[in-house]
N, C-alpha and C positions, 0 to 999 in steps of 0.2 A: 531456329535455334532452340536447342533444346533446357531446361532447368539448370541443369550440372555443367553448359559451356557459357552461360553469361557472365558477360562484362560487369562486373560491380566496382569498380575504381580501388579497392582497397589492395588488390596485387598480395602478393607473399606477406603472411605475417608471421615474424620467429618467434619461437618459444624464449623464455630469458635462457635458457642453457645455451640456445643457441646463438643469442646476443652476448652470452659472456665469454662463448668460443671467438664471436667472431674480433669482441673488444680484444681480449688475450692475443690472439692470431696479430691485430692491429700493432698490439703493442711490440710483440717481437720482430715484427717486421722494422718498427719506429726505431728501436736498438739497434740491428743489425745494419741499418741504414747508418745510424749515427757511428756504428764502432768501424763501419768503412768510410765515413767524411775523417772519421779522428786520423786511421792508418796511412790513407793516402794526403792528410796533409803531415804527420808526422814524418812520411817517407820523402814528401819534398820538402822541409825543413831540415832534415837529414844529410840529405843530398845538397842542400844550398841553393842557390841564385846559378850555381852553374849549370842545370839542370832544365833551363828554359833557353842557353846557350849554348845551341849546338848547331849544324853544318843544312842547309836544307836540302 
């Protein structure tokens, strides 16, 4: 094994730009999650209790 392919345990280490990409990225993912839990419970409160009663 040569100098430049050793294992040293530390693995990838980001720059803060690219820890503040990756927080930002984090974050709009967390929204985009959360404004489709809001829609799809808004859309079956919409709908009513009829909407889990139907024909199988």
């Amino acid at each position: 094994m040569d100098s430049n392919n050793k294992p040293d345990g530390d693995g990838i280490v980001l720059t803060e730009a690219q820890k503040k990409r990756r927080r930002e990225r984090s974050i709009a993912i967390a929204w985009a999650l959360g404004l489709m839990v809001l829609l799809f419970f808004a859309v079956t409160f919409i709908k009513g209790p009829g909407v889990l009663v139907r024909p199988m």
